[in-house]
C-alpha positions as CSV (number, residue, x, y, z in Angstrom):
1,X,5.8,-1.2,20.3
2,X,2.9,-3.4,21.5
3,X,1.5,-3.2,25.1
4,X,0.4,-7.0,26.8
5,X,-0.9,-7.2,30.1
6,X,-0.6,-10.6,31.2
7,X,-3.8,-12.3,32.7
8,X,-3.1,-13.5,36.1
9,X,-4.2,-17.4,34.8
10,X,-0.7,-17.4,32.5
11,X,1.9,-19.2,34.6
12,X,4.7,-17.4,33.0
13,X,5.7,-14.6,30.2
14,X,7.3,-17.3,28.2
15,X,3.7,-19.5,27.8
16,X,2.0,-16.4,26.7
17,X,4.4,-16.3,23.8
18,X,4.7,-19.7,23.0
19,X,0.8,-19.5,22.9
20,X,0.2,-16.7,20.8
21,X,2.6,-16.1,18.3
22,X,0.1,-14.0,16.2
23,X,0.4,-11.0,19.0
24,X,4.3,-11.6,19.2
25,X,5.2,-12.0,14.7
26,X,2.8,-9.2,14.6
27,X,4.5,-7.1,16.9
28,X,8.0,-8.2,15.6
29,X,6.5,-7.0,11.5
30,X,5.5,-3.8,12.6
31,X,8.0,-2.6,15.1
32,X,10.7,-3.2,12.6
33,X,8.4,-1.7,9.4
34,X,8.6,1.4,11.3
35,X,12.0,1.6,11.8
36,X,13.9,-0.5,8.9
37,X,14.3,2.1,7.0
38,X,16.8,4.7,9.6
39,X,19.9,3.4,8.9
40,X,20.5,5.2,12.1
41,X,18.2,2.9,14.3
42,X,20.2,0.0,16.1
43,X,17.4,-1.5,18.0
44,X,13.2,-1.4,18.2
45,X,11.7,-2.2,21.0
46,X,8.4,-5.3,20.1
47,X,6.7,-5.5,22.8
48,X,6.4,-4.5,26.5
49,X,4.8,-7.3,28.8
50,X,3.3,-6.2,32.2
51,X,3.0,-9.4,34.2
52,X,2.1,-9.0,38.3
53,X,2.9,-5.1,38.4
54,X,6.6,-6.0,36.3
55,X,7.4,-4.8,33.5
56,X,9.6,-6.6,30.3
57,X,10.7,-5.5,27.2
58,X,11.4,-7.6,24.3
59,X,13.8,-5.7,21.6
60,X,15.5,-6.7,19.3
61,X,19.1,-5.6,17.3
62,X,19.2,-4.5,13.8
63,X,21.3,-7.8,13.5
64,X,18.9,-9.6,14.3
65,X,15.8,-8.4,12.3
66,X,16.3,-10.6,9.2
67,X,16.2,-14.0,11.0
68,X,13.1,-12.2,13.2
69,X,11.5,-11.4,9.8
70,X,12.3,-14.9,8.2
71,X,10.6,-16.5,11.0
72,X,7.6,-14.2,11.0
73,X,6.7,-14.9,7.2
74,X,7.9,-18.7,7.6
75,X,4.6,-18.4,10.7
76,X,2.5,-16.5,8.6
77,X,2.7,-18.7,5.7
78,X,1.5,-21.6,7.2
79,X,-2.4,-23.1,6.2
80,X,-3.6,-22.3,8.9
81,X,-2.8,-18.6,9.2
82,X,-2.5,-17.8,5.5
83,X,-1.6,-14.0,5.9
84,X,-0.3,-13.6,2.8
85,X,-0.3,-9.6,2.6
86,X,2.0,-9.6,6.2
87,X,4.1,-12.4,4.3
88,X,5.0,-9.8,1.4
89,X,5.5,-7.0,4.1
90,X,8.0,-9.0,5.7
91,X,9.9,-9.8,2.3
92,X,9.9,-7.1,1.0
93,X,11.7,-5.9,4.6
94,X,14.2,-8.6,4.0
95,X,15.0,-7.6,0.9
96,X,15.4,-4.0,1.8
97,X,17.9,-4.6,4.7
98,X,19.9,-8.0,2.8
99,X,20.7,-4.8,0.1
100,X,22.6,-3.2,2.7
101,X,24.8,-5.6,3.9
């Protein structure tokens, strides 16, 4: 799980996503690559957001790690991003857990 202090200038948690999706589809890939493959694991936690001495976490459920994965390799196939090598970790995720269902 990835750690994000907010800086004081972000009005809210929800801007600070919005505005860098690379921190938040890179944190979604890898907390669910560590996890995907216990069968036994229901839920990872992405990321934990400290904004004005609070605290958030963002997890997700196991139900909901395919359309999380879709929409991190749909981000970081884009032009502009071109991560091709996170793109094949994130298929190869999908492919994995649509096998067990």
């Amino acid at each position: 799980m990835k750690e994000i202090i907010l800086p004081e200038k972000c009005e809210t948690m929800h801007d600070f996503l919005v505005q860098n999706k690379d921190v938040v589809f890179d944190a979604v890939l890898d907390s669910i690559e560590d996890q995907y493959w216990d069968k036994t694991v229901n839920t990872v936690n992405i990321l934990r957001i400290n904004s004005k001495n609070k605290d958030s976490t963002i997890a997700l459920k196991r139900k909901e790690w395919i359309k999380a994965l879709k929409s991190a390799e749909e981000y970081f196939s884009k032009p502009y991003i071109e991560a091709y090598e996170k793109c094949h970790r994130c298929l190869k995720i999908i492919k994995y857990l649509e096998g067990l269902d």
